[in-house]
C-alpha positions, 0 to 999 in steps of 0.5 A: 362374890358368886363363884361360877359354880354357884351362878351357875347352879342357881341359874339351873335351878331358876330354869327348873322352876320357872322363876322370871323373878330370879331372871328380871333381877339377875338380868337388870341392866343396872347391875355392874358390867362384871356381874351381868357378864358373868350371869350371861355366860352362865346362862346356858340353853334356856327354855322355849318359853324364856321371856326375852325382855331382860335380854333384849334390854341388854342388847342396847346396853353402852358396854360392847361385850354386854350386848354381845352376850345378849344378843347371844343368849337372845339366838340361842332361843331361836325365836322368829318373834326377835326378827323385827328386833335383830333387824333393828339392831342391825340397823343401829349397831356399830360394835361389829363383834355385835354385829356378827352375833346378830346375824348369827341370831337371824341365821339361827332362826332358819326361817324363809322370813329371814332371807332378805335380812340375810342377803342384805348383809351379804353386802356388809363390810365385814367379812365375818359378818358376810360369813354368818350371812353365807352360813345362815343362807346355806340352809335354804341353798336349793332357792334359785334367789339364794343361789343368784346371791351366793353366786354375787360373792363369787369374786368378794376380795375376801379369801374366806368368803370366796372359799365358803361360797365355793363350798356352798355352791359346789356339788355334795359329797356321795355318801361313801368314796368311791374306794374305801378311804383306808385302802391302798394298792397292795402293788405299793406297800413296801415297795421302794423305786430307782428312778425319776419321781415324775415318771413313776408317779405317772403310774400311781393312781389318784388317791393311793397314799395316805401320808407324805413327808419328805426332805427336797434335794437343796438347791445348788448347794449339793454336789449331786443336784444342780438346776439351771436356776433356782426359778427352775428349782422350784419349778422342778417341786412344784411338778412333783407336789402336784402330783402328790396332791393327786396321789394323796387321799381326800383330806390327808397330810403332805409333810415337808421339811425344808430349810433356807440355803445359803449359795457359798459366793463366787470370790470375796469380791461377791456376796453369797446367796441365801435363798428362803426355800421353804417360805418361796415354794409354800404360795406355790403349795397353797395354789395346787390345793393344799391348806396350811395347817402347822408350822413345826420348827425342827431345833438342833443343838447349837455345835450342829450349827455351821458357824457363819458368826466368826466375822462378827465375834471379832470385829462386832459391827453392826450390819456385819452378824449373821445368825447360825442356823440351828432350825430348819422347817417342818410345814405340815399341809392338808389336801383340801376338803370341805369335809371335817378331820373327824371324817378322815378318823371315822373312816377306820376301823375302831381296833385300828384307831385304837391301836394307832393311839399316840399314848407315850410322850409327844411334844405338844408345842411346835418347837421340836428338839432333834438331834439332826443325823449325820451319815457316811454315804448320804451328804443329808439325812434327816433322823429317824427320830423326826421321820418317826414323829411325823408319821405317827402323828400323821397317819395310822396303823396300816396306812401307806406314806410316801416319800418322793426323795427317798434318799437313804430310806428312813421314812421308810424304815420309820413307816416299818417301825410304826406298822405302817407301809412305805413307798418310796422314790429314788433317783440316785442308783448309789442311794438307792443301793444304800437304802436296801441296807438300812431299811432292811436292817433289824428286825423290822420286816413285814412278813406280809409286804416284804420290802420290795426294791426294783428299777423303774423299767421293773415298775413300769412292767409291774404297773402294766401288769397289775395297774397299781390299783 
C-alpha cells in the first residue's frame, strides 16, 4: 500500500515533469474507490495547463465522494472551458454534497458568463448550495441584476442565508474605525460605581468596553432581589444586555455566567418552581445582536451541591429523583460583526499580543472544574479563579472589561491581576463598601489608574465634565 507521503511526493513530482501518463493512469476510473479517494486529496493545486479529462470522467463516477473530490479538484483549475460542463452536471446530480461542490466550481471561475448559473441556484432547495451561489455572486455585487437577486433572498427561511445577503447587501466597513479599537476612556479604567446600572450606563459612550463577564442577581431566590415576576426579570436583563451591547466594541465578547433557579414551594401541598434562566434569556441575547459562540459548563465538587436527592435515596421511585446541581453555565457570546476574530487581533500592537499570550495551563475543553467561592458578606459569589479564566482568554493586556453586578468586585480584582482595567457597577451600598476592600487589597494597584470608588451623583458630575470619552 502507498503511504500519503509517498502519494503525495509522486504526484508532485509528475506535476513537475508534466507527466499526463502518471495522471490518466493514477486517475482510471476503474481503479478502486479507496485508491482514487486517496489520489484525489493528494492531488493539490495543479497546474494551469492539467488536462481535466480524468477528472471530468470521475465527476460521473457511482461513488458520492469520488465525484465530490472530482469536482473539487476540477474548481480548483478555475477553468471557464468546464462552465458547459458544471451546468450539466448541475442538471443530473443528485448527491447534494456534490452539488455544493459544483456551485463552488462555478463560483470560483469569477466569470460574468457564470452569473445566470449562479442565479438559478439561488432558487435550490439547499441552503448550502444557495450559500455557494451567494458567495460566488459577491464578486460581481456592484451588478444592479445581481443585486435585484440577492434582494429576492431578503426573506429565505434559511437564517444563514438571510444573514449572507444581509452582509452582501449592506455597506462596507471604512477602513480605519472611527477610534482606535484598543482605546478606552481613561474616565472608566479603574473606576467602580454605587448605583442603578441602566442609569450609569446611559453616561458610557457606544463602544467603550472591550470585554464583559458577569453573574445576574438570581430570581427571587435571594433576599436582596425580588421582581414582580419572572417575565419581568428578564425583562430587567434584557435592558441591561442591550446597553452592553452598545458599550462593547465591534466583535468583542459578552460573557455570562447564570445557572437554573429553583423558587423554594409555598407549603408541601405546591411544587416549587425551577426556572431555566440561562436557557430563557439566551433567544433574547441572540435578538439584541449578539452571536452565540461557546457553552462553557463551569463543574463544582459534588459536597458543594445543595442536596435535592434525600427523597429519592430512601424511597427510590421512579419519577420522584431530582438531580443535585453541580454546574452552572458560562455562555460566551460576540457583538456581531461581518468582520473576522483576526481583525480584532490585528488591532493591537505586536508587544501587546505578545504579552497577552495565554502560555501557562489552560483548559482546552469546555468542562471547567472550579471550586465555587463562599463569603461571609456577599450571599453569591463567583471564584476569583473563573473570573481570571474569563478574562484572560477573553481580552488582552491593557483592555477595560466590565461588569454590571459588580457584587464584591472580583471581575475586578481578576481585571488587576491580568493587567487589565475594570469598570464595575453596584447597586447595593454594603456590597459596594465591601468591594473597595477586596479589590484594593494586595499588591495589585495600578499606579497609573488607581482604583477609584464614587456614588452615582459623583459620575454623573464626572461625565458632565469630562464626557466619558
Amino acid at each position: 500500500m502507498i503511504r500519503p507521503v509517498d502519494a503525495r511526493a509522486a504526484i508532485e513530482q509528475a506535476k513537475a515533469r508534466g507527466d499526463r501518463a502518471f495522471f490518466e493512469r493514477a486517475l482510471d476510473e476503474t481503479r478502486g474507490v479507496k485508491a482514487l479517494l486517496q489520489t484525489l486529496e493528494q492531488l493539490g493545486r495543479l497546474p494551469a495547463d492539467f488536462d481535466p479529462a480524468p477528472l471530468m470522467r470521475l465527476a460521473t463516477h457511482p461513488h458520492d465522494e469520488v465525484r465530490m473530490q472530482a469536482v473539487k479538484a476540477l474548481a480548483r483549475l478555475e477553468n471557464p472551458a468546464l462552465l458547459p460542463f458544471y451546468r450539466e452536471r448541475l442538471a443530473q446530480e443528485q448527491a447534494t454534497l456534490v452539488r455544493r461542490e459544483l456551485a463552488s466550481a462555478v463560483g470560483r471561475l469569477r466569470a460574468p458568463e457564470a452569473i445566470p448559473t449562479l442565479t438559478d441556484l439561488l432558487h435550490d432547495p439547499d441552503p448550502k448550495v444557495v450559500l455557494q451561489a451567494v458567495r460566488g455572486l459577491l464578486c460581481f455585487g456592484e451588478q444592479a441584476t445581481v443585486q435585484d437577486a440577492l434582494r429576492d433572498l431578503a426573506t429565505h427561511p434559511n437564517e444563514l442565508v438571510r444573514h449572507a445577503v444581509q452582509r452582501a447587501l449592506a455597506p462596507r466597513h471604512a477602513t480605519t474605525p472611527t477610534r482606535p479599537h484598543t482605546h478606552s476612556p481613561d474616565a472608566l479604567k479603574n473606576l467602580m460605581v454605587c448605583g442603578d446600572v441602566l442609569q450609569v450606563l446611559r453616561h458610557v459612550l457606544d463602544e467603550s468596553v472591550h470585554l464583559t463577564f458577569t453573574s445576574p442577581p438570581y430570581y427571587n431566590a435571594r433576599d436582596y432581589t425580588l421582581y414582580p415576576s419572572y417575565e419581568a426579570y428578564l425583562d430587567f436583563l434584557t435592558q441591561v444586555f442591550r446597553e452592553v451591547h452598545r458599550i462593547t466594541k465591534e466583535g468583542r465578547f459578552f460573557v455570562l455566567n447564570t445557572s437554573p433557579v429553583l423558587i423554594p414551594r409555598m407549603s408541601r401541598q405546591h411544587a416549587s418552581k425551577r426556572y431555566a434562566i440561562p436557557f430563557d434569556i439566551h433567544p433574547r441575547i441572540i435578538e439584541l445582536g449578539f452571536e452565540f459562540i461557546d457553552d462553557i459548563i463551569w463543574v463544582k465538587p459534588a459536597p458543594s451541591a445543595r442536596n435535592r436527592n434525600g427523597g429519592f435515596y430512601q424511597h427510590r421511585k421512579p419519577l420522584g429523583y431530582k438531580a443535585n446541581s453541580v454546574v452552572e453555565y458560562v455562555m460566551v457570546y460576540r457583538k456581531a460583526t461581518d468582520r473576522l476574530i483576526d481583525w480584532n487581533m490585528r488591532q493591537y500592537p505586536e508587544a501587546v499580543v505578545e504579552a497577552s499570550r495565554v502560555l501557562n495551563e489552560y483548559e482546552p475543553t469546555n468542562l471547567w472544574q472550579i471550586a465555587p467561592a463562599a463569603d461571609p458578606v456577599h450571599p453569591a459569589v463567583f471564584p476569583l479563579e473563573l473570573a481570571s479564566q474569563v478574562v484572560r482568554l477573553y481580552s488582552y493586556k491593557g483592555d477595560l472589561v466590565f461588569d454590571p453586578f459588580a457584587g464584591r468586585g472580583t471581575v475586578g480584582r481578576a481585571a488587576l491581576l491580568h493587567e487589565r482595567y475594570y469598570f464595575l457597577t453596584e447597586k447595593e451600598p454594603a456590597y459596594f463598601e465591601y468591594a473597595q476592600k477586596v479589590i484594593t487589597e494586595g499588591s495589585l494597584l495600578c499606579p497609573d489608574y488607581p482604583p477609584r470608588f464614587m456614588r452615582y451623583e459623583e459620575f454623573e458630575q464626572l461625565a458632565l465634565v469630562e464626557g466619558i470619552a
